[in-house]
LOKE-22796 format. One record per atom (N, C-alpha, C, O, CB): x, y, z. Coordinates in steps of 0.05 Angstrom, whole numbers, plus 5000, padded with zeros to 4 digits. Atoms other than C-alpha are relative to their C-alpha. Glycine has a CB too. Layout:
N
XYZ;...
This chain:
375
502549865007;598345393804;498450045025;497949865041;498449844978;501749964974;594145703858;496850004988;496150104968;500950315017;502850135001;586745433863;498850085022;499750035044;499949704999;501449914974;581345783907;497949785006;496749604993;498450324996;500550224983;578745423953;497349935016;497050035039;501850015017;502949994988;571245213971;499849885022;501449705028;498049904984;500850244980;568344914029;500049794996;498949704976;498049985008;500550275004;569344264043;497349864995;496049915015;501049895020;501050075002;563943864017;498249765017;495949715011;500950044987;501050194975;562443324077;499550165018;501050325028;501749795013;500749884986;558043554117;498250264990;496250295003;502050025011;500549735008;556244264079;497250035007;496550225020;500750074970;502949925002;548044124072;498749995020;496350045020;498649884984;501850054973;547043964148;501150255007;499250385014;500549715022;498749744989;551744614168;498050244987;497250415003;503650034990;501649885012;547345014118;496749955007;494950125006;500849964975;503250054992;540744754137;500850125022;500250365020;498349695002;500549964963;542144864217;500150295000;498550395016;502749855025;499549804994;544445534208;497450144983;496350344992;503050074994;501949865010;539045704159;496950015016;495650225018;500049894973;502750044987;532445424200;500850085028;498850185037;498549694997;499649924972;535745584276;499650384990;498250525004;503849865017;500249765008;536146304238;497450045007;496950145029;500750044974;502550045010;528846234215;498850065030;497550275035;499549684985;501650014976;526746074289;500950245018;499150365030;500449725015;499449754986;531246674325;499550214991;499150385008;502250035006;500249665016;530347304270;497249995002;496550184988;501350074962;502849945017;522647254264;498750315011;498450425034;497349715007;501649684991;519147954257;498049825011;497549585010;498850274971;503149964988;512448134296;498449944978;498350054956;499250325011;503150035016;506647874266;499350264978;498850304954;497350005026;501849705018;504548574249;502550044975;501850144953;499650415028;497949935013;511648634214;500449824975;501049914953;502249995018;499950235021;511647954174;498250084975;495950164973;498849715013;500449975031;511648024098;498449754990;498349545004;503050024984;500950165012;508247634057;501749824990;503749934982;498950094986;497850135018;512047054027;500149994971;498249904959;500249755004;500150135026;514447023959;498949754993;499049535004;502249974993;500950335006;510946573918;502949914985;504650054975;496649974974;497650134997;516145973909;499749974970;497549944961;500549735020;500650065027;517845893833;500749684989;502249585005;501650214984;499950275003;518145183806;501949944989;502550104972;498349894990;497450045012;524844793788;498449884973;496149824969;502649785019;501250015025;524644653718;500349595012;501049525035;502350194964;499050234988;525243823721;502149874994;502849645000;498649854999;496950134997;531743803701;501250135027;503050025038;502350094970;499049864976;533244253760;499349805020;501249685031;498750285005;501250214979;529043773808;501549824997;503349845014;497249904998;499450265003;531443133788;503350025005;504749835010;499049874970;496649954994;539343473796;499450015039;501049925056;501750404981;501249874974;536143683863;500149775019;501149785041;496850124998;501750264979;533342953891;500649774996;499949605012;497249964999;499750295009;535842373851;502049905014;501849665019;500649974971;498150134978;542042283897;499049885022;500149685031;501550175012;501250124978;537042173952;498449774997;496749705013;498650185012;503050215015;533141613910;501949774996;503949824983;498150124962;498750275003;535840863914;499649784985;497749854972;499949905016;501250225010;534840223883;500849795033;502649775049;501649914964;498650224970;533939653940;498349674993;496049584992;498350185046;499350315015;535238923913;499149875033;499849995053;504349914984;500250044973;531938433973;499649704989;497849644973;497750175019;499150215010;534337733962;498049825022;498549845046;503549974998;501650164995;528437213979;500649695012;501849524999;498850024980;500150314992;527636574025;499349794980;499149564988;497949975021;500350275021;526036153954;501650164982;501150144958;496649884987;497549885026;531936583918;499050174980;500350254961;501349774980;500649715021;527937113883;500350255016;499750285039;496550024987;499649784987;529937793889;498050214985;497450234961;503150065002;501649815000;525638303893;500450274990;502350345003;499450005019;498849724998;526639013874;498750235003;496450234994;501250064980;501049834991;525139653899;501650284998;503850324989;499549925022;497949634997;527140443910;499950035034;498349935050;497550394982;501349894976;528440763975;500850324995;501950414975;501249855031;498949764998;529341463996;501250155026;499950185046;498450134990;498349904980;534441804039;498350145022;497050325012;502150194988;500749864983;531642054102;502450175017;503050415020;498449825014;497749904987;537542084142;502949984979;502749924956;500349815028;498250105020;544542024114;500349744999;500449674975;502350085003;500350185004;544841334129;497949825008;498549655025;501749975003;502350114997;537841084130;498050094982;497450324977;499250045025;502349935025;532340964073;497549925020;497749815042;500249774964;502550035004;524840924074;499649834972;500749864950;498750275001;501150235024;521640334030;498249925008;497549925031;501449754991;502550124981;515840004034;501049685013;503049535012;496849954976;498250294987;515339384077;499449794984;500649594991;499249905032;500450195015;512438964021;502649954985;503449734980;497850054985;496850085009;519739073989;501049745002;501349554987;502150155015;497750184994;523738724038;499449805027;500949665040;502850195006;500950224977;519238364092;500549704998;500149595019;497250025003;499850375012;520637564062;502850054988;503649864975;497249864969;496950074995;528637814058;502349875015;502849995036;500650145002;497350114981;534737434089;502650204989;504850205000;500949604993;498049765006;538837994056;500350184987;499850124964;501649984994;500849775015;539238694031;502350094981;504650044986;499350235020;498449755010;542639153983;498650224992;496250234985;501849944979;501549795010;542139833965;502050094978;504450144982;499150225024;497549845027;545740103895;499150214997;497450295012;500549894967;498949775006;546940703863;502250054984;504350154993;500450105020;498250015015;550340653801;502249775002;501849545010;500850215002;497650304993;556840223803;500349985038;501549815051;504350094983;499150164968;556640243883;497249895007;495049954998;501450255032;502450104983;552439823931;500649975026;503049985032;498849744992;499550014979;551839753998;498649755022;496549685011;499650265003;501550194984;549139204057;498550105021;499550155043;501649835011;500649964984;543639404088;498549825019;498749585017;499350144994;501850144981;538639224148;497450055010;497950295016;501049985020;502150004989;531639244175;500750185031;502650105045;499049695001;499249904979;531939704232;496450045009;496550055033;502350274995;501450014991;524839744245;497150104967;497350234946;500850155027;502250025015;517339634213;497250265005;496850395026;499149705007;502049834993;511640064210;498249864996;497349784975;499850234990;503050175000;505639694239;497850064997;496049945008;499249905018;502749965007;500340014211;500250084975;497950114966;498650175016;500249945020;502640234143;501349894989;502049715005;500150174996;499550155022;506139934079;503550155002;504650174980;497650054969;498149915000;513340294109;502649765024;502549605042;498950305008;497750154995;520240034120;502250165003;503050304985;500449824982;498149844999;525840324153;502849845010;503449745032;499050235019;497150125001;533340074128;501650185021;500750365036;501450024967;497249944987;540140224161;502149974980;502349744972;500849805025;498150095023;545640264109;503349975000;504350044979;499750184979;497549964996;552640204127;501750074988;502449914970;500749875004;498749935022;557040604093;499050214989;500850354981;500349814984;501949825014;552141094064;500450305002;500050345026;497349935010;500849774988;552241844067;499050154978;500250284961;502250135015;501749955024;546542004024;499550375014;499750485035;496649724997;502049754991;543242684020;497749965006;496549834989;499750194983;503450074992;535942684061;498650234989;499350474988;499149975037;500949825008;531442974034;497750195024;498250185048;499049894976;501449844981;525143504066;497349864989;496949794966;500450374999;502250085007;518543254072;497850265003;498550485012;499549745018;501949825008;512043634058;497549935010;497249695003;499850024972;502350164988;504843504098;498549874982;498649974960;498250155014;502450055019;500143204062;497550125013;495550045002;499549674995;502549804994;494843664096;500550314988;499050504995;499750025036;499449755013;498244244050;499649954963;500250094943;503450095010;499250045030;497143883987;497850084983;495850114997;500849714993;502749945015;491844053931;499549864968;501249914951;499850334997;500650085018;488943683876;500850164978;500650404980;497949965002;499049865015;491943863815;502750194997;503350324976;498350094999;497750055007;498543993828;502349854989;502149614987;500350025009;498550255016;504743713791;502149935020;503050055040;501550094967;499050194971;508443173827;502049834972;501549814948;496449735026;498750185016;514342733801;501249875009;502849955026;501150064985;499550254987;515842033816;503549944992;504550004971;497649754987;497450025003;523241823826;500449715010;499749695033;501650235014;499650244991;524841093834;501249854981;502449994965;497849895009;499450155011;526840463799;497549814984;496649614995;501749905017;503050155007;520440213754;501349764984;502549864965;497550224979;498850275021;523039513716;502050035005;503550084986;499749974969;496849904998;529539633754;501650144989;504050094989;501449874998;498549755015;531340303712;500850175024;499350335036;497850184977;499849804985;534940643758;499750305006;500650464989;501249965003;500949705006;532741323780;499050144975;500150284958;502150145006;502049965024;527741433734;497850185011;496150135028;498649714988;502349754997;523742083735;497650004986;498050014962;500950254993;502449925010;515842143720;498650125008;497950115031;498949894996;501449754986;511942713720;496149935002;494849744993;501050324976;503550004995;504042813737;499450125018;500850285032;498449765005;502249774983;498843083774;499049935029;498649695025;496850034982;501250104977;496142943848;496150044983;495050254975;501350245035;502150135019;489742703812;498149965033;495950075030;501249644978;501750024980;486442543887;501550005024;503849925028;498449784999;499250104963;487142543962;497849895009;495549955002;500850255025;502550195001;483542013992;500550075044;502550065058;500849524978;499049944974;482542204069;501049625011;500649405000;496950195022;498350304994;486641604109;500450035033;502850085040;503649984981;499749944971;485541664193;501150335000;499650504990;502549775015;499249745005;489942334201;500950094979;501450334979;501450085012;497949835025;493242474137;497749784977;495749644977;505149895000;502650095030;490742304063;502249794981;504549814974;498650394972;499050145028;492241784013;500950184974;499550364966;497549834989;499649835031;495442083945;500549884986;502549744983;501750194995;500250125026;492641903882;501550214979;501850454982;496949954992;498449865011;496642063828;499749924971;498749704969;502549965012;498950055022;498042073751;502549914994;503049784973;499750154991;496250025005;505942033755;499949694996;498549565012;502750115035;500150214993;507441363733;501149825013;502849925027;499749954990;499650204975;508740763775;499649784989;497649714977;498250035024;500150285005;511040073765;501549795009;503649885018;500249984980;498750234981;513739443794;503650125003;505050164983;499749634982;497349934991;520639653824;499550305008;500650375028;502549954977;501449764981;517240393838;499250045021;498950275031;498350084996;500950044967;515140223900;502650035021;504949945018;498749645005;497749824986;519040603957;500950184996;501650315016;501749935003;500449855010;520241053911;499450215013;498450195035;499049954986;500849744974;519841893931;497950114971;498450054948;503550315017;501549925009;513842273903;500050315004;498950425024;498249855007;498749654994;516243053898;497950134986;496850044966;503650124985;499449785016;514143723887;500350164975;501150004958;501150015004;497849835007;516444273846;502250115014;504550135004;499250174992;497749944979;520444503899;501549875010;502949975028;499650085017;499150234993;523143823908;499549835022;500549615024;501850045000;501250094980;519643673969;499249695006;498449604984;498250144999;499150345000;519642913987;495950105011;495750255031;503949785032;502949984992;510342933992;499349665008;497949595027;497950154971;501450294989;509542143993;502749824989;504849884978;496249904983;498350285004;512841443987;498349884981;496049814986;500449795028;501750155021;510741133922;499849725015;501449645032;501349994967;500650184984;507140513939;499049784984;500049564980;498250085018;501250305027;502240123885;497950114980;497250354977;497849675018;502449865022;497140213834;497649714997;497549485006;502150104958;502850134994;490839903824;499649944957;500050124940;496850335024;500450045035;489339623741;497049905002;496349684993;502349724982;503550145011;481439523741;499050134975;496650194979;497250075026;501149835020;480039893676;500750295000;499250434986;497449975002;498149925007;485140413687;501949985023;501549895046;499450224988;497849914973;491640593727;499850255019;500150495016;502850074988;500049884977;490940803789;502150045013;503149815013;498749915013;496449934989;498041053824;499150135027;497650325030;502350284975;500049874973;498141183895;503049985021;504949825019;497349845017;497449844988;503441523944;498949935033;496549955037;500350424989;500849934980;503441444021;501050245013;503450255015;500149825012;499549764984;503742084058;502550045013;503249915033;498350005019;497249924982;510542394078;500849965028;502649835039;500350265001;500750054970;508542454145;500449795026;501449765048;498050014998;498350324981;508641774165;501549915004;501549705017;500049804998;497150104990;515441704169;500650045020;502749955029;501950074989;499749904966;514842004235;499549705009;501249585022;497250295014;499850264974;512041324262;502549834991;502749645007;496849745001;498650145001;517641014235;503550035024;505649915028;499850024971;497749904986;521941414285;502050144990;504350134998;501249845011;497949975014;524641784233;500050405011;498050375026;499549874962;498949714989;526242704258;498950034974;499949864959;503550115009;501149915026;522542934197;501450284992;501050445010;496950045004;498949745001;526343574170;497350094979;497150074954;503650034987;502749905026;518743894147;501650294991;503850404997;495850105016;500049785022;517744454097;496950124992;495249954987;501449854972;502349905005;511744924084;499950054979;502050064967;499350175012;500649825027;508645194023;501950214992;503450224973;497450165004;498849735005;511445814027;503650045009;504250275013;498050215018;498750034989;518145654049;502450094986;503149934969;499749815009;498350065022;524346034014;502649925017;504649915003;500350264976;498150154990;529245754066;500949784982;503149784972;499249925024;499450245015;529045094028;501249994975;503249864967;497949884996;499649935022;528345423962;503750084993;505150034973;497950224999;497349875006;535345793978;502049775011;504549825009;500550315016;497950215000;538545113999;500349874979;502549784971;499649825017;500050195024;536244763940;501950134976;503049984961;496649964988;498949785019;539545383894;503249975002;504949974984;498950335009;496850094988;546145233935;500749774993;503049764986;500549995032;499450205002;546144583925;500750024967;502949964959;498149815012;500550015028;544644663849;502750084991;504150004972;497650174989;497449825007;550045063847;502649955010;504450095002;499850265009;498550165001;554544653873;501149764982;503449724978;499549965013;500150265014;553144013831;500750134973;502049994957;496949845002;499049875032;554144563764;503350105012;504850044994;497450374986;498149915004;560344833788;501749635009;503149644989;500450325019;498950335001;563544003802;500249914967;502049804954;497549745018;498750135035;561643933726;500750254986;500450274962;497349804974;498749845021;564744563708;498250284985;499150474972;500749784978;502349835012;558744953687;499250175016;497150165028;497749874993;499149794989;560845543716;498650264996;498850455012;502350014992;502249855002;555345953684;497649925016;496950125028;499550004974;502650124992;549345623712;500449905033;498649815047;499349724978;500349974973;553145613782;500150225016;499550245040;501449875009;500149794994;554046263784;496450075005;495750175026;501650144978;502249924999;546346363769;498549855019;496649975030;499050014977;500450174976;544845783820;500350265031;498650355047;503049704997;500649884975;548146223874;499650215011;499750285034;501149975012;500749714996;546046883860;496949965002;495650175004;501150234974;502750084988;538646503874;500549955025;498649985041;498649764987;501050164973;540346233936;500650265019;499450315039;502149675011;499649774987;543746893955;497250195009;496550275031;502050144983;503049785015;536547333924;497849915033;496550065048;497949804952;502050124991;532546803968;500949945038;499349845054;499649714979;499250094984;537246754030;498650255022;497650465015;503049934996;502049894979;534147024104;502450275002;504550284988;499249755035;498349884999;537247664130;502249885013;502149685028;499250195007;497250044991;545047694146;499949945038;501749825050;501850334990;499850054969;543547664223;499849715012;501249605028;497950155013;500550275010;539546974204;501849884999;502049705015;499049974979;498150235017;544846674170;501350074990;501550114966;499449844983;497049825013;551046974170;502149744984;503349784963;502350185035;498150145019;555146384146;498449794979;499949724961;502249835018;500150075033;550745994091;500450294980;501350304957;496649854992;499149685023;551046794064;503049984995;504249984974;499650395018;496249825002;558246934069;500449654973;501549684951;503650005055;499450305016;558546114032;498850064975;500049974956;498649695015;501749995022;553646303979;502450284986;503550254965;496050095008;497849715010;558347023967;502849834995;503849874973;500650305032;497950155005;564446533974;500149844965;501349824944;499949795025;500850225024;561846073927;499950054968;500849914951;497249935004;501249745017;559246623877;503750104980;504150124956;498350355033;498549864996;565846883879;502649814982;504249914966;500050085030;498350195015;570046273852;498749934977;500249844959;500749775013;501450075026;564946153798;501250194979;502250124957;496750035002;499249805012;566546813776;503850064987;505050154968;499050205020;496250095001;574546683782;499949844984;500949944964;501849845027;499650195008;573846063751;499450094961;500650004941;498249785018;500849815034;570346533679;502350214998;502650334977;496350234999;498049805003;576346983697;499250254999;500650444990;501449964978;499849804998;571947483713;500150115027;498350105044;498550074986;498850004971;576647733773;499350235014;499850255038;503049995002;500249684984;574548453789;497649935021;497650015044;498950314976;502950124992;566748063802;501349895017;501150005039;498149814981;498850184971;570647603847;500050055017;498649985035;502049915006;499449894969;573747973893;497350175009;496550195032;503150235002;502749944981;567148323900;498749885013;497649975033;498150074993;502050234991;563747713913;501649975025;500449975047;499649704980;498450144985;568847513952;500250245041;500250185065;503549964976;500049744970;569248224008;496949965003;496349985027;501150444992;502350064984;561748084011;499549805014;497549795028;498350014989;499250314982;563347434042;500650135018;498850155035;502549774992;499149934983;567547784082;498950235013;499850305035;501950014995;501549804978;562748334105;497749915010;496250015026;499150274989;502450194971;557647754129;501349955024;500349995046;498949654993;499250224980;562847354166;502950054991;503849924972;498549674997;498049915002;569847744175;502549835010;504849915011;499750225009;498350184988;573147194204;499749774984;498949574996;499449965030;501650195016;571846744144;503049884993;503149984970;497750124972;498250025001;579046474138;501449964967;503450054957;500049855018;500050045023;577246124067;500350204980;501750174960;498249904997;500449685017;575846824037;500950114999;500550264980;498950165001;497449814998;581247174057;500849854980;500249974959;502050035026;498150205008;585346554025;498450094972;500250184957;500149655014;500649935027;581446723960;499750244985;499750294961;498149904996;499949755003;581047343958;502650064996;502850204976;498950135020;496649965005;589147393959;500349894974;502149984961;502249825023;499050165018;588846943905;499050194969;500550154950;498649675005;501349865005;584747423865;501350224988;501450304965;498850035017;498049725000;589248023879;501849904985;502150034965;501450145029;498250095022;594547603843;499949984965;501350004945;500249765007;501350045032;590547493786;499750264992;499850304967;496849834998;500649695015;589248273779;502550175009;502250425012;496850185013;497449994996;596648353796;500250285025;502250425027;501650034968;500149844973;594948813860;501349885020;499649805036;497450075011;499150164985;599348463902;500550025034;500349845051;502049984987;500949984973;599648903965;497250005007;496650135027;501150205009;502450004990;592448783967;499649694998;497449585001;497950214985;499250364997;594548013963;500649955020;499749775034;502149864984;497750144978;599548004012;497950105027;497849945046;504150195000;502249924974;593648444066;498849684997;499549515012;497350334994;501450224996;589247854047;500549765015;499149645032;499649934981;499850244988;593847284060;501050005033;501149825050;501849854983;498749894975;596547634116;497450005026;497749985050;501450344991;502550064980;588647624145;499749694999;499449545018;496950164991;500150364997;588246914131;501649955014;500749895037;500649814977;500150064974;593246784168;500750035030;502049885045;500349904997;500450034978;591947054224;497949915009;498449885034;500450145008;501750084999;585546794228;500049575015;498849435031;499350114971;499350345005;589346024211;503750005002;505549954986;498549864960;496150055005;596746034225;500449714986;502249664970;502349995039;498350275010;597945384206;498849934971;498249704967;499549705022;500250115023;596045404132;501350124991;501850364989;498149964989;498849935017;600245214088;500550124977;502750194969;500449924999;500549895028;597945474025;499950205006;501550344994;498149944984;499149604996;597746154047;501850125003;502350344993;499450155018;497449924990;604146164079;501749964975;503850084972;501049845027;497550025024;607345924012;498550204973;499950224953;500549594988;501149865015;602846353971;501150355006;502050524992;497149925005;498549724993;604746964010;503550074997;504650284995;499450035031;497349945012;611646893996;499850014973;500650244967;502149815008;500250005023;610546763924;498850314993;499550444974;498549764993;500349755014;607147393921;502550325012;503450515000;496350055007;496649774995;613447843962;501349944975;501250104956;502949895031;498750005028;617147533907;499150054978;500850074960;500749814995;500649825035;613447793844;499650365009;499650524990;495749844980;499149795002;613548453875;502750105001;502850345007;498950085013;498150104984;620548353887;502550075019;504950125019;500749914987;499550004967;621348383954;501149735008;499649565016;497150055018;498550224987;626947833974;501249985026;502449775032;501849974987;499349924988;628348154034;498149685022;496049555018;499750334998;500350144981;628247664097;498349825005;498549585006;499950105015;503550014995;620547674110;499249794980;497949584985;498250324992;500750085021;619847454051;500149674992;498549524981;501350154986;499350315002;623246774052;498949865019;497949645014;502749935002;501450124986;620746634119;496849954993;495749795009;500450135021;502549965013;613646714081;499149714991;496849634990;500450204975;499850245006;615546014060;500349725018;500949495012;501550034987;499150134975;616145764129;499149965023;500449985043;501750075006;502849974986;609045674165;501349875025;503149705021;497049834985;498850094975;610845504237;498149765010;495649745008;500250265023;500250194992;610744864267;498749885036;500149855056;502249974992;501050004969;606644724333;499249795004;498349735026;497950185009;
């Protein structure tokens, strides 16, 4: 059975970010030329929470008198959380879970002036998330807390940024979302999924008080901040990709299709970002294969290939395509660009013979078709 073939998944969201924001910084029109931005539309919070909860931890911190503590962190890097330091400061040893796995982490450094903690995780290759200023934020937006509250893992609550309290350069964020022992470390998002603060503590004098520390500060922790503006649909069209990834893994082949015909709608021009495009058209393109509807495919699939003509994957699916709509010399061109693009894959080279033979063409060529050369 022949199976088209996506990008490899390790790696994909740092290759897509770099190419999308280095874009961002080389295409920009003249001032006088710059459009207005779309306003960004809000994920619903089942969309968000598909969006961010991978990046959200639980972190167990086993105590000098044998009580363990518990906490959330959240992915900054791939292998490095943010927590607070009340977590895991009085630890002799860490973990971090995530369902049935866990991992051993470490203290890699404190933040001496705020309530932040920055692990090391061995083993880890989380998704990081984007942080958001807290000098962009406004009372009365909705915000939703992601952490471990009574050790429930990844547990979503929604609310309001209820206050900003000014705090030296940046602001305290008071909040409604709720918050409770094991919440702490915890990420404090968005609609757009935007990582805005590090849940932290709450205050019970006659009511609940919930407060967030500022995104921002993860900078003193030495951490490369990947920011994000208001208006930003770079992010928006990563988050759409991603989405649309995580639906087409469970199969839901409708809703990844509509995933990446957002990230496509929202993506910069083709000069920008010629290959998350041609990946989003790739992508697009097997969703559509996968509903069997193949004519859509191969469209999807030559617009891949009129971002980024040297796309090797796309050829390779695109042949696969032509099989399926039994055009076969418009199979055998395909695999025949694949590979030249990739001599040494095998699946093409045994695919391209398979398709000489259903036209049937047994002649020479044909068998060698089956016989990718060895270097």
């Amino acid at each position: 059975m022949r199976v088209l073939r996506a990008l490899r998944q390790r790696g994909l969201l740092l290759c897509l970010l770099c190419a999308l924001f280095l874009g961002s910084c080389t295409q920009r029109a003249p001032e006088s030329q710059t459009r207005t931005a779309p306003v960004q539309r809000s994920l619903s919070p089942n969309e968000l929470f598909k969006a961010v909860s991978a990046s959200v931890f639980t972190v167990e911190a086993l105590t000098t008198t044998g009580s363990v503590n518990i906490g959330s962190g959240v992915a900054v890097k791939t292998n490095e959380l943010v927590t607070n330091r009340h977590v895991v400061e009085k630890a002799v040893s860490l973990r971090v879970l995530k369902g049935n796995d866990s991992w051993m982490a470490s203290v890699v450094g404190f933040d001496a002036k705020h309530d932040l903690c920055r692990l090391r995780v061995g083993g880890l290759e989380a998704r990081s998330v984007f942080v958001r200023p807290s000098s962009s934020l406004d009372v009365g937006e909705t915000v939703y807390a992601i952490g471990a509250p009574q050790g429930l893992e990844v547990t979503l609550s929604q609310g309001l940024i209820s206050g900003l309290r000014e705090y030296g350069d940046a602001r305290l964020i008071q909040t409604t979302a709720a918050i409770s022992p094991g919440s702490s470390g915890g990420g404090l998002f968005d609609t757009q999924a935007r990582l805005v603060g590090i849940t932290t503590f709450m205050l019970k004098d006659g009511q609940n008080l919930n407060f967030a520390l500022p995104g921002e500060w993860l900078s003193d922790l030495g951490f490369t901040l990947n920011p994000t503006t208001a208006d930003d649909s770079f992010y928006e069209a990563l988050l759409w990709f991603e989405l649309g990834g995580q639906a087409a893994k469970a199969g839901k082949d409708e809703e990844a299709a509509r995933a990446y015909r957002e990230a496509i709608r929202l993506m910069p021009n083709i000069e920008a970002a010629i290959h998350p495009l041609a990946l989003s058209w790739n992508n697009l393109g097997l969703a559509h294969d996968r509903m069997k509807n193949y004519e859509r495919s191969a469209k999807d699939l030559r617009q891949a290939l009129r971002v980024q003509p040297d796309y090797s994957e796309a050829w390779y699916n695109l042949g696969i395509v032509y099989d399926h709509l039994e055009q076969y010399e418009k199979s055998i061109a395909a695999y025949r660009q694949c590979l030249k693009l990739n001599p040494n894959d095998a699946e093409a080279w045994n695919n391209l013979g398979a398709t000489y033979s259903a036209t049937g063409d047994h002649r020479r060529e044909a068998i060698f078709a089956y016989e990718p050369p060895h270097g």
